[in-house]
Every structure is written in C-alpha cells, then in structure tokens.
SERO-4910 file (N, C-alpha, C, O; in steps of 0.05 Angstrom, whole numbers):
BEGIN
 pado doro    nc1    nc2    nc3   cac1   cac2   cac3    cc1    cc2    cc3    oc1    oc2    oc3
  Unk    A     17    -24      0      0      0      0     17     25      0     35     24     17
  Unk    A     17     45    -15     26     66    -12     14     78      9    -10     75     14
  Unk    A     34     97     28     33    105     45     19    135     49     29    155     38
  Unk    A     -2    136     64     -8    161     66     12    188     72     31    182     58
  Unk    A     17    205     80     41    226     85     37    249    104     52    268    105
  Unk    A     12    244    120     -1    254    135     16    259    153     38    247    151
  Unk    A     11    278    175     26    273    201     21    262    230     15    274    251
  Unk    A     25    236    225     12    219    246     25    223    277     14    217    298
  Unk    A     46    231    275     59    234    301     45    249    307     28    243    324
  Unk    A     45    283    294     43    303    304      5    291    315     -6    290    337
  Unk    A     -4    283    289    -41    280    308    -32    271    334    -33    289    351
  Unk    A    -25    251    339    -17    236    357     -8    250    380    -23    250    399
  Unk    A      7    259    382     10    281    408     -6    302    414    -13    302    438
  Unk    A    -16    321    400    -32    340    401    -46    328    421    -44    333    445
  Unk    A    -68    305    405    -88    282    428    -79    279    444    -93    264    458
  Unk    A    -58    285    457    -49    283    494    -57    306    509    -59    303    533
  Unk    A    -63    331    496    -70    348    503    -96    353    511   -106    374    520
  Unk    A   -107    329    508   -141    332    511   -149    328    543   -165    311    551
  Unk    A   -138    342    555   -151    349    583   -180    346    595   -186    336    617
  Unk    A   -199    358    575   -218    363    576   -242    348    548   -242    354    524
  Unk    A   -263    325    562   -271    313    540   -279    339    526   -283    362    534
  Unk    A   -280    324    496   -298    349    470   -325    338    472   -329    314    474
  Unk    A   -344    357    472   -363    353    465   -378    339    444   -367    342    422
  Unk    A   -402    324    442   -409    310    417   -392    291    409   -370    290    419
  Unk    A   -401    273    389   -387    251    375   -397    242    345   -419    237    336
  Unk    A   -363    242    331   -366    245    303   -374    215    296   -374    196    310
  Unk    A   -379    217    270   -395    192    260   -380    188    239   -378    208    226
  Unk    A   -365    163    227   -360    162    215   -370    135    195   -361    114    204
  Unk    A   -389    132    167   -403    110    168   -403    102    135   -400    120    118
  Unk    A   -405     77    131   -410     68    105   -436     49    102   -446     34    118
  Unk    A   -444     57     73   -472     34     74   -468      5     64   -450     -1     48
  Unk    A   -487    -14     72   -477    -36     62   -499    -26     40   -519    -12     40
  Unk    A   -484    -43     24   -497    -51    -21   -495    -77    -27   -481    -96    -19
  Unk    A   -512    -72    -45   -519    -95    -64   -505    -92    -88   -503    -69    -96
  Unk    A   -491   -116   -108   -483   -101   -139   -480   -132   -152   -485   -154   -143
  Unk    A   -473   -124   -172   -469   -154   -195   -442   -156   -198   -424   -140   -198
  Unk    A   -443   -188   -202   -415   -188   -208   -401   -171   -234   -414   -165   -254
  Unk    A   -369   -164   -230   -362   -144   -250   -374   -121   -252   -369   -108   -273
  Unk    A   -394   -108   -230   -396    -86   -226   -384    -61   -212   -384    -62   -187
  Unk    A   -371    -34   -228   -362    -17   -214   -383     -1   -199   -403      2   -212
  Unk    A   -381     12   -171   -392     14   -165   -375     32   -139   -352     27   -131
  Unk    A   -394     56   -126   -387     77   -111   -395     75    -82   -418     75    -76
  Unk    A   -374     75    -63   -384     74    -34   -380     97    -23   -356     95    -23
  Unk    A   -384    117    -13   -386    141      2   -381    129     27   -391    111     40
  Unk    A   -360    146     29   -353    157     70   -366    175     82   -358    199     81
  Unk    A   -388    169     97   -403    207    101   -394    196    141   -393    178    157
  Unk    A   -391    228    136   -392    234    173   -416    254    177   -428    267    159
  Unk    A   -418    253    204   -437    273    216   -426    279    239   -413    263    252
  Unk    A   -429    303    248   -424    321    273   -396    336    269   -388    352    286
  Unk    A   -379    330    244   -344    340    235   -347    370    241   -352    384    222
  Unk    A   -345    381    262   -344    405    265   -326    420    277   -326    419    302
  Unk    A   -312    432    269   -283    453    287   -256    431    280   -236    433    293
  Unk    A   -258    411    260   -246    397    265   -213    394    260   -206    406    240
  Unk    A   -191    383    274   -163    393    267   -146    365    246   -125    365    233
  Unk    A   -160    352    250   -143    322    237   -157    304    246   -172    306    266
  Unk    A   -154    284    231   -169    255    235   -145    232    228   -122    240    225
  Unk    A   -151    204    225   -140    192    220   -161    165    224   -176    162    243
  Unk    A   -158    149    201   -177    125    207   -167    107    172   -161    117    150
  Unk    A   -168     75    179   -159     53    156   -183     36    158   -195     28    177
  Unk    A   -188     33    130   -205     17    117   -194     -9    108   -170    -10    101
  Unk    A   -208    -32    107   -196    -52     98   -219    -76     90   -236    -78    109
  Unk    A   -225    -97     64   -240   -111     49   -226   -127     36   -207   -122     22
  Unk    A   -237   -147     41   -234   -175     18   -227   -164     -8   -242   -153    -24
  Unk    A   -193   -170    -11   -189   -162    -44   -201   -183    -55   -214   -174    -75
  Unk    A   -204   -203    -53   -213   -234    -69   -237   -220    -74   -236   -221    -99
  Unk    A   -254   -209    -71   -286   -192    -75   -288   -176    -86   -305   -173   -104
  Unk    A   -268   -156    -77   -279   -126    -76   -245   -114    -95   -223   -114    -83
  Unk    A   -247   -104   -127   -221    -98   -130   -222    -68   -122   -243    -57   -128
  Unk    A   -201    -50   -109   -206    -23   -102   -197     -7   -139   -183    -17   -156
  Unk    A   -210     14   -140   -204     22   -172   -189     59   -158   -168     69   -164
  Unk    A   -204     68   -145   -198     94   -140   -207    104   -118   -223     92   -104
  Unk    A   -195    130   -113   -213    148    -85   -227    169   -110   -218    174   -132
  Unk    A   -253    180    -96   -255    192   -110   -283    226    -97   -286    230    -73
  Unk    A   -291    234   -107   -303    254    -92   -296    260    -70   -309    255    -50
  Unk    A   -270    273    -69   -254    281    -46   -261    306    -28   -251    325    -39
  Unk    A   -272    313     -7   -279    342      0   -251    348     12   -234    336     25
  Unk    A   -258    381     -3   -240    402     15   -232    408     43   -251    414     58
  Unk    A   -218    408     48   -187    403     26   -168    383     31   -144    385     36
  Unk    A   -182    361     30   -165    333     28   -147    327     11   -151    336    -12
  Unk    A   -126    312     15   -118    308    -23   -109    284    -26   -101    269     -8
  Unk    A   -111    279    -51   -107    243    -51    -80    246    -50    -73    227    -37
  Unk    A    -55    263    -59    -30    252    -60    -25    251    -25    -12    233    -15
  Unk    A    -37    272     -8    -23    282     16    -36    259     41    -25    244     57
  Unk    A    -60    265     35    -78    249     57    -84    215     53    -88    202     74
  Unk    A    -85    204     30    -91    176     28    -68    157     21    -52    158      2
  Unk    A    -69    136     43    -54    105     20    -62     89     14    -73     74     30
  Unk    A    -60     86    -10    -90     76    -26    -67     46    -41    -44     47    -49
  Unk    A    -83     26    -40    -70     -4    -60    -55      1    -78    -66     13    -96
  Unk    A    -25     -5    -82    -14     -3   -115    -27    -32   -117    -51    -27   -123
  Unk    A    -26    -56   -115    -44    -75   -123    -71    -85   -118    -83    -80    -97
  Unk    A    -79    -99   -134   -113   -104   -128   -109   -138   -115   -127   -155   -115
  Unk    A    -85   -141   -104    -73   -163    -77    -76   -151    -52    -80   -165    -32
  Unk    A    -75   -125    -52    -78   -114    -16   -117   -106    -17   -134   -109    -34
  Unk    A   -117    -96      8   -142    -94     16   -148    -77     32   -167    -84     46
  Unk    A   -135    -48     39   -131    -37     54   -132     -8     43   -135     -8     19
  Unk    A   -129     21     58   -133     43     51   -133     55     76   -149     47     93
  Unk    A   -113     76     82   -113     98    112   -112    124     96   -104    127     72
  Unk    A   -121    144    112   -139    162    113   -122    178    146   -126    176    170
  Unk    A   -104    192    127    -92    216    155    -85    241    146    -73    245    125
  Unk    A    -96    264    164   -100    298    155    -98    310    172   -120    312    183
  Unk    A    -79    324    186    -84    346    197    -75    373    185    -56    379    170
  Unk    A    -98    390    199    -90    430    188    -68    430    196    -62    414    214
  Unk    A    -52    445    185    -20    452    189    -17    481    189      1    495    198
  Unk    A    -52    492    171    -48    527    175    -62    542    189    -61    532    211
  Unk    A    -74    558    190    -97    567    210    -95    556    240    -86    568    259
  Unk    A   -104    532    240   -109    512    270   -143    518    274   -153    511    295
  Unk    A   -160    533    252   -185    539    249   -196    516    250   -218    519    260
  Unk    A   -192    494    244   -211    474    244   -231    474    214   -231    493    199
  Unk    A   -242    459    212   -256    451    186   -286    446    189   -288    428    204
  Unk    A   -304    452    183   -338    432    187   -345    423    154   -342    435    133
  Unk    A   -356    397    163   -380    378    142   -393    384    141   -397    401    159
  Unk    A   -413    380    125   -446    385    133   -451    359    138   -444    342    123
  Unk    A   -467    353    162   -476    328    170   -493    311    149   -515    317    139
  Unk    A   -476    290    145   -496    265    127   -476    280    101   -493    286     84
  Unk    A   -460    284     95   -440    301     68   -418    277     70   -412    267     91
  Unk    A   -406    270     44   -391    257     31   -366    262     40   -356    282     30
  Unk    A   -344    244     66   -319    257     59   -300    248     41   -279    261     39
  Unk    A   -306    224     25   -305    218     -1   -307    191      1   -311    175     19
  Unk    A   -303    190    -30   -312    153    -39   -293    130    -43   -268    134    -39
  Unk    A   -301    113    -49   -275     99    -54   -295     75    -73   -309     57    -63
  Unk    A   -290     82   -107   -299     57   -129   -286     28   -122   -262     23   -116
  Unk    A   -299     15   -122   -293    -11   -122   -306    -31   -149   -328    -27   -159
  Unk    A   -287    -50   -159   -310    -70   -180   -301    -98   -166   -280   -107   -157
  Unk    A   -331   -107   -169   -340   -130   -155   -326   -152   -165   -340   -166   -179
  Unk    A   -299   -161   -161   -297   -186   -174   -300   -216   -163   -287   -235   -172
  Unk    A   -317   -216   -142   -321   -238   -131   -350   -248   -146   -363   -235   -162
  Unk    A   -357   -280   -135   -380   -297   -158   -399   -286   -140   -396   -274   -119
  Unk    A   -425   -294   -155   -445   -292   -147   -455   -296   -123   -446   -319   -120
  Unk    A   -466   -292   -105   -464   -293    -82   -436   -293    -51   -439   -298    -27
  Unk    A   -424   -289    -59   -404   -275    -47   -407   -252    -29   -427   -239    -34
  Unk    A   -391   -242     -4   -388   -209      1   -371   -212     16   -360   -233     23
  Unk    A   -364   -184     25   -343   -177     36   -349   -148     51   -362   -129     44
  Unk    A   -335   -155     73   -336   -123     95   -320   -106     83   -299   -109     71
  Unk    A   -336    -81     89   -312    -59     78   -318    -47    109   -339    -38    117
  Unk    A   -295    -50    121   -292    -44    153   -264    -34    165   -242    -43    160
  Unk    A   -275    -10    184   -260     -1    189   -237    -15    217   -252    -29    230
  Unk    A   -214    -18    228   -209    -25    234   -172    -13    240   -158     -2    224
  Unk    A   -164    -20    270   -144     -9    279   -129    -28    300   -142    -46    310
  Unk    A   -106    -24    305    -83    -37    317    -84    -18    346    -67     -1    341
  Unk    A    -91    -14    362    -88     -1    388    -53     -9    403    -42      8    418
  Unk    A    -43    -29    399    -25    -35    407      1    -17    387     23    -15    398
  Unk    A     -2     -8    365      7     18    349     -4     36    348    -27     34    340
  Unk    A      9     67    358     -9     90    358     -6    100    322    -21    117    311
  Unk    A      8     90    315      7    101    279    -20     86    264    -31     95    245
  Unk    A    -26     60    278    -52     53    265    -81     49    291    -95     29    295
  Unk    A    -79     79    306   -105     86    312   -127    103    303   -122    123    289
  Unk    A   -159     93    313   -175    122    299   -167    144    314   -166    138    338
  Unk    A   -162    164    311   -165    184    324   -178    211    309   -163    220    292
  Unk    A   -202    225    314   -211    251    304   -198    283    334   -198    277    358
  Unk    A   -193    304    327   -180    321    341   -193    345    333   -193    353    310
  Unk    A   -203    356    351   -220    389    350   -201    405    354   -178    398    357
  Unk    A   -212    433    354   -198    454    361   -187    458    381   -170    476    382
  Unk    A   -193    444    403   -175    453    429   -162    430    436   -158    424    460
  Unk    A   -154    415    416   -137    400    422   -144    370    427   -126    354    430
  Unk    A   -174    362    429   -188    348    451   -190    315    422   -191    314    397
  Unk    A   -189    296    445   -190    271    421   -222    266    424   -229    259    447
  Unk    A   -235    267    410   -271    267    401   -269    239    403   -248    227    400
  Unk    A   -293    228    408   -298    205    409   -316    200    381   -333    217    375
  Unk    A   -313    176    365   -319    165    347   -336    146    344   -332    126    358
  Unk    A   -363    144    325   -370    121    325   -371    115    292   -381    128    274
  Unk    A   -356     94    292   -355     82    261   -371     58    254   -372     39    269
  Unk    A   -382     59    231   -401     37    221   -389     27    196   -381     42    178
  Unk    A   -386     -1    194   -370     -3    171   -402    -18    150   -426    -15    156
  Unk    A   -391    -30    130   -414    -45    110   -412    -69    103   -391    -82    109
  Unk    A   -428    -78     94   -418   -111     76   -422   -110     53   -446   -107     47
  Unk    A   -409   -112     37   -422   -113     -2   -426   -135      0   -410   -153      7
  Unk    A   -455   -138     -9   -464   -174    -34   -461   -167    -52   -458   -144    -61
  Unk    A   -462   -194    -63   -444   -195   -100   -477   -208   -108   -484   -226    -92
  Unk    A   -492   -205   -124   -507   -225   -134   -542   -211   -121   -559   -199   -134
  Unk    A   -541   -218    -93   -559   -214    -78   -561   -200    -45   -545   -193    -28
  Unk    A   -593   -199    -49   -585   -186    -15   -593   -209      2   -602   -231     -6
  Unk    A   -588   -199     33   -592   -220     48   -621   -217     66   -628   -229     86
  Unk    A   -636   -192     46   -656   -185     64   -681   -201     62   -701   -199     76
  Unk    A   -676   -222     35   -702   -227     31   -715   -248     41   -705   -270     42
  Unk    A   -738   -244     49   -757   -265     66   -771   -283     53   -787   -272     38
  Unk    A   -771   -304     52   -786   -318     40   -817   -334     60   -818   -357     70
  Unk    A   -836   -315     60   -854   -324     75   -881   -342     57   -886   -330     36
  Unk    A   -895   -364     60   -917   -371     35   -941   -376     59   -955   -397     59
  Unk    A   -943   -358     76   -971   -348     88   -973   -327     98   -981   -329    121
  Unk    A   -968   -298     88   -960   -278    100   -989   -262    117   -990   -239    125
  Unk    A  -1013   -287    118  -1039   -283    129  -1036   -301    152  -1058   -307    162
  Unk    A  -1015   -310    162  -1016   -326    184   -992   -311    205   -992   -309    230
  Unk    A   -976   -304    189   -948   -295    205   -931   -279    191   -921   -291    172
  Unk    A   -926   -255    193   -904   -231    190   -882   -232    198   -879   -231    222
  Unk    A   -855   -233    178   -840   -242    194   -816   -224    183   -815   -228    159
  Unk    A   -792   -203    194   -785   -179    187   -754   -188    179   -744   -203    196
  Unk    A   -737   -182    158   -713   -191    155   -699   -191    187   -708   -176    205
  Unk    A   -679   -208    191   -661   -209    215   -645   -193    220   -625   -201    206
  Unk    A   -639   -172    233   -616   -154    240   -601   -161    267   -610   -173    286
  Unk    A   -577   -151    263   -562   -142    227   -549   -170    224   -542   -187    240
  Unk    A   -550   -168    191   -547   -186    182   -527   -175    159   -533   -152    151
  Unk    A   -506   -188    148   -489   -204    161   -483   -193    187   -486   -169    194
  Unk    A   -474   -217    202   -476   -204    232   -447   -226    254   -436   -246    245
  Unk    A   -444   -218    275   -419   -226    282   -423   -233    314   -406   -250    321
  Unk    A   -435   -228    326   -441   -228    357   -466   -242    365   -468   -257    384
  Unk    A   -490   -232    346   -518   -233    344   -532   -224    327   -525   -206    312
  Unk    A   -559   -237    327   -577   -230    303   -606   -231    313   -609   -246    332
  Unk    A   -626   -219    304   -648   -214    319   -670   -228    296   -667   -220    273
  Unk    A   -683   -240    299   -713   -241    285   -743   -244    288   -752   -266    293
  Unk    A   -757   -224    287   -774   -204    300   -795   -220    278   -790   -218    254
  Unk    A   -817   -234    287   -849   -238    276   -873   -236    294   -872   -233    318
  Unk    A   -890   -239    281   -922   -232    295   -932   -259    283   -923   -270    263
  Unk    A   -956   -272    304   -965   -292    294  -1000   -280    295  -1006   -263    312
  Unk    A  -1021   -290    277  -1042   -284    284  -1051   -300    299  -1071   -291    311
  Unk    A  -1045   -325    305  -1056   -346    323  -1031   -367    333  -1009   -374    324
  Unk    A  -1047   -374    356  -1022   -390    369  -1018   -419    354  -1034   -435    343
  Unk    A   -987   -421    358   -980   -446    339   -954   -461    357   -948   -454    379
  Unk    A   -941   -482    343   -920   -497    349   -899   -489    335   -902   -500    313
  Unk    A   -880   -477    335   -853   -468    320   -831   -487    315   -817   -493    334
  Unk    A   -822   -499    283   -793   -515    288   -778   -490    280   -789   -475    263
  Unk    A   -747   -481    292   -737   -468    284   -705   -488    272   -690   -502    286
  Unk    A   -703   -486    256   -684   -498    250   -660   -482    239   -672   -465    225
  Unk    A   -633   -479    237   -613   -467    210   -591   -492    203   -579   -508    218
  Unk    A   -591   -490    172   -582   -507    164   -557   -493    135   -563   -478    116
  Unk    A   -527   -507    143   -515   -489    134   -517   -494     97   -536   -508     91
  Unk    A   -502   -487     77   -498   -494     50   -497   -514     48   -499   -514     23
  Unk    A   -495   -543     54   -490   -566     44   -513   -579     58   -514   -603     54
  Unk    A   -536   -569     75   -559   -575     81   -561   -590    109   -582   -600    117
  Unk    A   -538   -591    121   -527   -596    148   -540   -574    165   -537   -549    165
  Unk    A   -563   -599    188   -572   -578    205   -548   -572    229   -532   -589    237
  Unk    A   -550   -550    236   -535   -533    262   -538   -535    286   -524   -541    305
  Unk    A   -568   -526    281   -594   -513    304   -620   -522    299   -632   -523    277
  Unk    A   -627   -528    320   -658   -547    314   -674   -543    344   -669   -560    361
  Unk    A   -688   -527    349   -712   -521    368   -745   -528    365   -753   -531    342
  Unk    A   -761   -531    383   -784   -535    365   -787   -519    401   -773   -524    421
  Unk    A   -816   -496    400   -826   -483    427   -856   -479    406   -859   -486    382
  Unk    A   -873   -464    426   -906   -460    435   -898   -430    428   -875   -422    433
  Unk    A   -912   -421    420   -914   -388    413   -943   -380    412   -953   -388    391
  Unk    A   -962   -366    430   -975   -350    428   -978   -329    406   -959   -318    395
  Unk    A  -1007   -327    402  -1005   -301    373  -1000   -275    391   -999   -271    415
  Unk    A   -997   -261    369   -979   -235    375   -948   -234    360   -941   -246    340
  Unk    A   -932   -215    380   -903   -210    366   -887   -220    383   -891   -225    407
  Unk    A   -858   -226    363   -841   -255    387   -811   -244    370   -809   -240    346
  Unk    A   -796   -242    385   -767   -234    376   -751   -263    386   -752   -272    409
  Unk    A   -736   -274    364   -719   -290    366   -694   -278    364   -690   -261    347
  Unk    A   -668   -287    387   -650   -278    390   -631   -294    384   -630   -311    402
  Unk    A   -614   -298    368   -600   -318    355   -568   -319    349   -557   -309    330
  Unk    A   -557   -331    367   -529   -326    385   -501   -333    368   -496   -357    372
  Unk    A   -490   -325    358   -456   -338    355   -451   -365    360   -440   -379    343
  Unk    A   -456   -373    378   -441   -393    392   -465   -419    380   -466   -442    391
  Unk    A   -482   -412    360   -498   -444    343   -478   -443    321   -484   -461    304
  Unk    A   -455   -429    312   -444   -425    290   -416   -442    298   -402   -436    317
  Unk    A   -410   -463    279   -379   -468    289   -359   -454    269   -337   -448    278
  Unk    A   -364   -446    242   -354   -433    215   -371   -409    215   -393   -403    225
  Unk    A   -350   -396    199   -359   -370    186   -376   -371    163   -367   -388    148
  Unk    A   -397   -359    152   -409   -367    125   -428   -361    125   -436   -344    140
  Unk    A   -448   -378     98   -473   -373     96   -486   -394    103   -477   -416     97
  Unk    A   -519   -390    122   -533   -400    128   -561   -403    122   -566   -386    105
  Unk    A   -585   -419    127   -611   -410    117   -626   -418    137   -630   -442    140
  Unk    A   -635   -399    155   -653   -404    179   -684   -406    176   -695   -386    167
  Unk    A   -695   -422    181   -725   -436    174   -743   -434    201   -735   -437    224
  Unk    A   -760   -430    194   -780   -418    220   -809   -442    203   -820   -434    183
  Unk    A   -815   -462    212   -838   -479    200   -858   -491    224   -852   -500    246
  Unk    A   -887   -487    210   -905   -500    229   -924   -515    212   -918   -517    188
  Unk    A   -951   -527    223   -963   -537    194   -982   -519    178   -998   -527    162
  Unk    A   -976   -492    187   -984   -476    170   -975   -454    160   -987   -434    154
  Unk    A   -947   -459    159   -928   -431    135   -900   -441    147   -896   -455    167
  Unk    A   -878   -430    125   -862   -435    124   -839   -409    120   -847   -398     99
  Unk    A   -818   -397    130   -803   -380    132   -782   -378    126   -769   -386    145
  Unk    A   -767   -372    109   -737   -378    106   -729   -349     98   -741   -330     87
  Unk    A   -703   -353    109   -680   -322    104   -656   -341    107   -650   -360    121
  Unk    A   -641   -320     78   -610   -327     91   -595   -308    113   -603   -286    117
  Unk    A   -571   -321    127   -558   -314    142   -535   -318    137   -526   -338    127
  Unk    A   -519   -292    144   -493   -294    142   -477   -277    175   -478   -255    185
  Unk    A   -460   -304    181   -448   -301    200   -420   -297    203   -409   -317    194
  Unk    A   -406   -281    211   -375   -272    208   -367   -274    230   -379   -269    251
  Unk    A   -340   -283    226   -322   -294    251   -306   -263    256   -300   -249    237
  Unk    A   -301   -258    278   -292   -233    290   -276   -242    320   -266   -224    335
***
C-alpha cells in the first residue's frame, strides 16, 4: 500500500492534550450494497457532527478476493489524494488509511452532516453470491494505526464508526414467507452479523414453531421446536450455534407456513 504522508505523530500528540472531553461525537459510516458481479460501483464515506475539526485519521480494509479497489474519488476540501490517502498499488492488498491534519490556520474545518468525505470505487470481482466487509479497523497496540478525530482545542472526540458488507449477486434481506396471512415475519438484524442477530415476527394465532438453520451443504446446526402465542415474538439468535464462518438459511416452519432467510455469519 502506498503510504499516506499525513502527520501521524504530530495528530498523535496534540491528542495528549485533551484534558478536557470534547463535546459531541463524530460519525463516521459506510452503507452496506448490493451489486453484480463485475460491477463498478461507488461507496461514500459520510460523517456527521465533523465540526471545528483539526485532523483525523482512520484505515479501511476488504476482501481483495471480492472487492477490487479502482480509485478514491469525490474528495472534500481540502483533502488530497497525494497528501492524505494510502491507497493499494495492487488489487492483492485490501486496505486504505486516511490521515489529515490543518498545518495552517489551526481553524478547524466543518461537514455538513450526512455530506460525503469521499468515496472509494470498487468493482466487484467476486461470484455470485459472495461479500465482503468494507470495515474499518485499527491496531491499538500501534499508535500510527489508531482512529483518532482532534477538535480545536486540542481534545481527542470520540468516534462512532459503522462499517458495510457488499453482496455480489444478492441481498440477504429477503424473506421468504408462503402465508404472510398467518405470520409476519421482518428480515433479521443485522445481518451479516458477528455477535448476534435478531428475528422479530407476529403470529395471528397461536401455533407450534420448528426453528431450525441449516448451513450450504444442508447440514442442520440448530434445531428447536417451542409454543408461541399469537402476537409478536423476537428471536434472538447467538454466535455460539455457529462453528464456521459463512452462509446459512434459517427456517422458521409449522403446519401452516413456512419461513426462510438467509444468514450470514462472520467470525470476528
């Protein structure tokens, strides 16, 4: 990866100076997408709350096997791709940092909240059903690969970063319900998912539930059968039924309708 040229020390100390927490907390977030294979396609970095701001610093990183990086691109002022980014010389790495601080004024900078601090094209070269995180991620045990955002008075802002998942092919939202007069049943969040996953239905009448997930090769996992009252019922659905990372298809069946979603679970 070519190296960004930022000044990471200097961020880096300044942030000692932060005596006093800063107020508010910046956002820094990506969406997950859908695309086809061999599709180029645009991810936006937007923040919210970037206000008074003096330097940042934060690395991105995705499945090259998936995701090939092509460019940065819709850059806001006054970032610059030679000064502030290190961006892949090959489409073998999978990575990208992102380091800036003012060097003139000490004025600080503002976004407009939910505003582009730029993009980064990617083309999809993974198969059909495939994805890959585009997530942010840091070494705390190196202060050259931490997040850190820095205000005007010096103060290290607290951050919340949201990274994405690209599917290649398809999404993972879709429900397959064939009685949607018996039971409502809402995609699982979030999904792909790493810790936990939630799945939220309403029944109009009380029934007997098999819940089963069964991975790609049709190997069950998880197998419950409980009593459910009509009304609404959140299933909470744990890490620890997963022994691999991958894709799954969780089935919700009684003798009158049948439920299926895929799931995708990531090892973290």
């Amino acid at each position: 990866m070519k190296n960004a040229t930022g000044k990471l020390f200097l961020l880096c100390v300044l942030s000692l100076y932060a005596l006093v927490p800063a107020l508010g907390q910046v956002s820094i977030s990506l969406d997950d997408k859908t695309v086809q294979p061999g599709e180029k396609f645009i991810l936006p970095v937007k923040v919210n709350n970037y206000n008074n701001i003096l330097g940042t610093q934060f690395f991105i990183r995705w499945d090259p096997a998936v995701l090939s990086f092509e460019k940065v691109m819709d850059i806001h002022t006054p970032f610059k791709l030679d000064d502030n980014f290190g961006v892949p010389e090959s489409n073998a790495e999978g990575d990208l940092s992102f380091v800036w601080f003012e060097t003139g004024s000490l004025t600080g900078i503002n976004i407009e909240d939910d505003s582009t601090m730029f993009s980064i094209e990617f083309e999809a070269k993974g198969a059909f059903g495939e994805f890959s995180r585009v997530e942010f991620y840091e070494d705390t045990t190196n202060v050259s690969t931490i997040t850190e955002v820095v205000d005007t008075s010096f103060s290290a802002i607290p951050v919340d970063l949201k990274s994405a998942v690209v599917s290649v092919g398809e999404t993972v939202d879709a429900v397959y319900n064939n009685a949607p007069d018996k039971i409502t049943a809402q995609a699982c969040y979030p999904n792909p998912f790493a810790h936990h996953t939630t799945l939220s239905f309403r029944l109009t009448q009380s029934t007997t539930i098999r819940l089963s997930i069964l991975d790609l090769q049709g190997k069950t996992v998880f197998e419950e059968q409980a009593y459910y009252g009509s009304g609404q019922h959140d299933l909470n659905i744990k890490k620890d039924i997963f022994d691999l990372p991958g894709t799954y298809f969780l089935h919700l069946t009684s003798p009158d309708f049948q439920v299926t979603q895929k799931l995708v679970f990531l090892n973290q």
